[in-house]
C-alpha positions as CSV (number, residue, x, y, z in Angstrom):
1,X,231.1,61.2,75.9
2,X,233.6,62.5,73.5
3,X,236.9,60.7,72.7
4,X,240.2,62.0,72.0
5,X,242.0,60.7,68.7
6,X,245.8,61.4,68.7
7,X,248.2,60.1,65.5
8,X,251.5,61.0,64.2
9,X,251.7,60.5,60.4
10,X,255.0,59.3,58.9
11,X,256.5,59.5,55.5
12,X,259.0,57.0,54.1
13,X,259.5,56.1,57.7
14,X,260.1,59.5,58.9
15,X,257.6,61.5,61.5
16,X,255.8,64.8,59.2
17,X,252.9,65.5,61.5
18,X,251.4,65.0,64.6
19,X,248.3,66.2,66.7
20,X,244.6,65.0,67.4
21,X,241.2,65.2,67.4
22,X,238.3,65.3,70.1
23,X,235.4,63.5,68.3
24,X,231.6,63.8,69.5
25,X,229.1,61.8,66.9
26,X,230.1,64.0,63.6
27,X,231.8,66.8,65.1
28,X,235.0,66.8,65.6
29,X,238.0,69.8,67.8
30,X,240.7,69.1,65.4
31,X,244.6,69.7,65.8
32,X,247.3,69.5,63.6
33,X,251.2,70.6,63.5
34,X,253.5,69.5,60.9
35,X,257.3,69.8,60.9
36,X,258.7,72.3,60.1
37,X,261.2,70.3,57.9
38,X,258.0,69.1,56.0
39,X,255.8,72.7,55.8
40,X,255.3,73.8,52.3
41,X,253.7,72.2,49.0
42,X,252.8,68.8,50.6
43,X,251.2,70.7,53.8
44,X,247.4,71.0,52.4
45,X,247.7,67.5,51.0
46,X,249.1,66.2,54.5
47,X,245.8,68.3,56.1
48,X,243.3,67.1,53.3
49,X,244.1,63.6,54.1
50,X,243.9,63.7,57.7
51,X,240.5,65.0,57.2
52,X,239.7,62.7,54.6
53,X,240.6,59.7,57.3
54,X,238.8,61.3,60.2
55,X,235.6,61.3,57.8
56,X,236.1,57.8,56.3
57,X,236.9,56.5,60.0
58,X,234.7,58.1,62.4
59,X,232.1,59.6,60.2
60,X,233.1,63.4,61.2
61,X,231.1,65.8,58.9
62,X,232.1,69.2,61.0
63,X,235.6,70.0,61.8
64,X,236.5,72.6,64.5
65,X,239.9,74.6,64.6
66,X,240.1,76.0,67.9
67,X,242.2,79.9,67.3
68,X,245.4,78.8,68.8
69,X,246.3,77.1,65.6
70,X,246.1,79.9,64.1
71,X,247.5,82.5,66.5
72,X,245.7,82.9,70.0
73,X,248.7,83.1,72.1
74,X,250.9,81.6,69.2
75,X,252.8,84.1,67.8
76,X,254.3,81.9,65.3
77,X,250.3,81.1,63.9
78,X,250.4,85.0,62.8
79,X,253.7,85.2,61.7
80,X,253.2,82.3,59.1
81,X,249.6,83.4,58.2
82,X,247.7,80.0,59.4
83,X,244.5,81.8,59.5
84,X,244.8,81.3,55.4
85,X,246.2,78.1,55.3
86,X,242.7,76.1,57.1
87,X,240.2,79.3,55.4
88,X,242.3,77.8,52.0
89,X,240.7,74.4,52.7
90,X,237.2,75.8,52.9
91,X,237.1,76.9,56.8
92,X,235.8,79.6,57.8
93,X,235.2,82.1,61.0
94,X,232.0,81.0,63.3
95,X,231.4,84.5,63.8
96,X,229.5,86.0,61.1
97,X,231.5,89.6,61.7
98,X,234.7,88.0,61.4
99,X,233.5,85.3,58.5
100,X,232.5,88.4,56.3
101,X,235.4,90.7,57.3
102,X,238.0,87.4,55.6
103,X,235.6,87.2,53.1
104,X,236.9,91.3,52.4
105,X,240.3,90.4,53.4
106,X,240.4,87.3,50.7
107,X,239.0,89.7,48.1
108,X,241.9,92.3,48.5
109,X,244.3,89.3,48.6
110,X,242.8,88.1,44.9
111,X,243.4,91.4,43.4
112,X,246.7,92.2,44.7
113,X,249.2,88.9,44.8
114,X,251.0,91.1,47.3
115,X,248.9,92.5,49.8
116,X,249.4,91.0,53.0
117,X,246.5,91.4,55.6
118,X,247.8,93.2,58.9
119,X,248.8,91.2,62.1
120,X,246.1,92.9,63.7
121,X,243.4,91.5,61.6
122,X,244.8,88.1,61.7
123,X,244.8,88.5,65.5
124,X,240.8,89.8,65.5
125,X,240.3,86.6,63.3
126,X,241.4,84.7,66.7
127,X,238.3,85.8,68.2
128,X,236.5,83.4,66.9
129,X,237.0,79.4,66.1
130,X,236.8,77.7,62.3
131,X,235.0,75.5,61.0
132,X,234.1,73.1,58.1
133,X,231.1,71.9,57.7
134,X,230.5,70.4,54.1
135,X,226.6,70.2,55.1
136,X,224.4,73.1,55.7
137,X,223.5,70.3,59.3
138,X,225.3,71.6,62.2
139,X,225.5,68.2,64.1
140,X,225.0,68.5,68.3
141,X,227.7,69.6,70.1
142,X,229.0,68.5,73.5
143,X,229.0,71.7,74.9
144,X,224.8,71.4,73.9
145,X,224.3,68.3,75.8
146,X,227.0,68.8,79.0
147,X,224.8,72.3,79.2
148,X,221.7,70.7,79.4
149,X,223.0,68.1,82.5
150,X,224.2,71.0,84.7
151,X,220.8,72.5,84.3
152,X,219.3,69.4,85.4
153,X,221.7,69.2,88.2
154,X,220.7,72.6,89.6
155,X,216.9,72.6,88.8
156,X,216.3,69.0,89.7
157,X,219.1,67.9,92.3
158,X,219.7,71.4,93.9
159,X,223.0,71.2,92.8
160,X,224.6,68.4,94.3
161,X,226.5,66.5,91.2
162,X,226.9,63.1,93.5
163,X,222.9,63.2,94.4
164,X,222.8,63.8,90.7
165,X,224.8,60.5,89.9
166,X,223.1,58.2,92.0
167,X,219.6,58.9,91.1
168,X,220.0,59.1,87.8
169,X,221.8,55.9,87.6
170,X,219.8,54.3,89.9
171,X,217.4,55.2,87.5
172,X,219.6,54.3,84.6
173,X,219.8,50.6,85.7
174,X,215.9,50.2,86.0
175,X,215.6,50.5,82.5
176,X,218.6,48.9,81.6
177,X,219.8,45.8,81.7
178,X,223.3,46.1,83.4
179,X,225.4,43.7,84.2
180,X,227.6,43.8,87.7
181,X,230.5,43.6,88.7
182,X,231.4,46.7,85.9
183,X,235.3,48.1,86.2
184,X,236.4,52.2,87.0
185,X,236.0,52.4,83.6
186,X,233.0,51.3,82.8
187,X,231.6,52.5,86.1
188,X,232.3,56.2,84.8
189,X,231.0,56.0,81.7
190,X,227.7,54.4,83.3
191,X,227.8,57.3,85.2
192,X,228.1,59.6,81.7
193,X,225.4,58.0,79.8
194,X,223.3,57.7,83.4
195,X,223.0,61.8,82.9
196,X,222.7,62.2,79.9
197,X,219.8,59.8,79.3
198,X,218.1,61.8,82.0
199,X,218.8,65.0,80.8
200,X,218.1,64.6,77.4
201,X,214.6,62.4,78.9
202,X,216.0,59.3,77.0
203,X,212.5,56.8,77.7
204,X,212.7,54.9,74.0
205,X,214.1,51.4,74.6
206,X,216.1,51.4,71.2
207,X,218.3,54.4,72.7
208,X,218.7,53.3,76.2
209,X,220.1,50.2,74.8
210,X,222.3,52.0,72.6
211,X,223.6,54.2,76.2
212,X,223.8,50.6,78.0
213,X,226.4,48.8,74.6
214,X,228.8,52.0,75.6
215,X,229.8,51.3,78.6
216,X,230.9,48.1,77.8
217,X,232.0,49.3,74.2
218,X,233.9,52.5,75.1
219,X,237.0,51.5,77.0
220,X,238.0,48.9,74.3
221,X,236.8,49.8,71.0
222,X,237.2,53.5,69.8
223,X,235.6,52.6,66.4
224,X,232.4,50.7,68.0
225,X,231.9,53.4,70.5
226,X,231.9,56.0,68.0
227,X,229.4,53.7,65.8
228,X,227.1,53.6,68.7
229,X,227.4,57.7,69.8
230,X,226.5,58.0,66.0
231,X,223.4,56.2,65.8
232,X,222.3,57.6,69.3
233,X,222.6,61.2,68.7
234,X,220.8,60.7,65.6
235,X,217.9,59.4,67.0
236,X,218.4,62.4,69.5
237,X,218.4,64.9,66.7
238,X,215.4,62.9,64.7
């Protein structure tokens, strides 16, 4: 159900940054490299803004950095320090071990302009993702729901993900109102909302309707889609 956001932001014509983002309701896996021509002053600016737009645009409250940007088989992320760079712009180690331990490390780093934290600890830090999340809310994950459909699978269908499919569409299209012929597309994501309105025991008629509007919505309008996956999940999470 999640949608994958790619850009490349120019200045005064020229390329400065590229990457993307895989948005689900208000969360959002974020990626970012910018050139190396343009690395430096304008770098947190670049990075605020992109997170200002994904915000404005998508309504992301809770940004993920997964730890390759900042060194998990990227030497170069240790070598420059990235780990500093996104804990600069308020994010911060999901693990609470690690989140305290840069909280020790940032604290040697105030009192001494010239410490430098070790390679090794910048490599621990990889351990564990970042995050930003300006709310105390942490919104549902995809990992949360896609968890939930492979325990249906195996409790309910013995396993078999095609079985799956077919009865829980079959399903799916009694309480909807579908309307055939539907295209690969749209055929898959029937098949997407199909489990996850079983799963999650979707029976209001409000949110089945929502389910139904994305399969026609999703392959051809990223911003209605997510409008639609942001009203659902919170009347999920209500």
């Amino acid at each position: 159900m999640e949608s994958y956001v790619g850009y490349t932001l120019f200045k005064n014509g020229f390329p400065v940054s590229y990457g993307g983002s895989w948005v689900f309701g208000e969360r959002a896996n974020f990626g970012i490299n910018i050139f190396e021509s343009f690395r430096g002053a304008e770098s947190g600016y670049t990075f605020c803004q992109l997170l200002r737009v994904f915000k404005n645009t998508f309504g992301v409250l809770f940004f993920e950095v997964e730890p390759y940007q900042f060194g998990l088989g990227n030497p170069e992320g240790i070598t420059s320090g990235a780990f500093w760079f996104y804990y600069h712009y308020g994010f911060r180690p999901m693990d609470k071990a690690l989140k305290k331990l840069a909280a020790f490390e940032k604290a040697k780093i105030n009192k001494n302009k010239s410490y430098r934290t070790r390679k090794s600890i910048l490599q621990q830090f990889t351990e564990s993702s970042m995050v930003l999340k300006p709310s105390k809310k942490i919104p549902l994950s995809l990992p949360s729901v896609t968890n939930k459909i492979t325990s249906m699978i195996e409790t309910q269908f013995g396993g078999d993900r095609d079985v799956a499919i077919n009865e829980c569409t079959r399903l799916f299209e009694g309480q909807t109102k579908i309307r055939h012929p539907l295209n690969q597309d749209q055929q898959n994501i029937l098949y997407e909302v199909a489990l996850v309105s079983k799963a999650l025991r979707i029976t209001n008629s409000e949110s089945l309707t929502l389910l139904a509007k994305m399969i026609d919505t999703k392959p051809i309008d990223l911003y209605g889609y997510q409008q639609l996956l942001l009203t659902f999940l919170k009347k999920v999470n209500n």
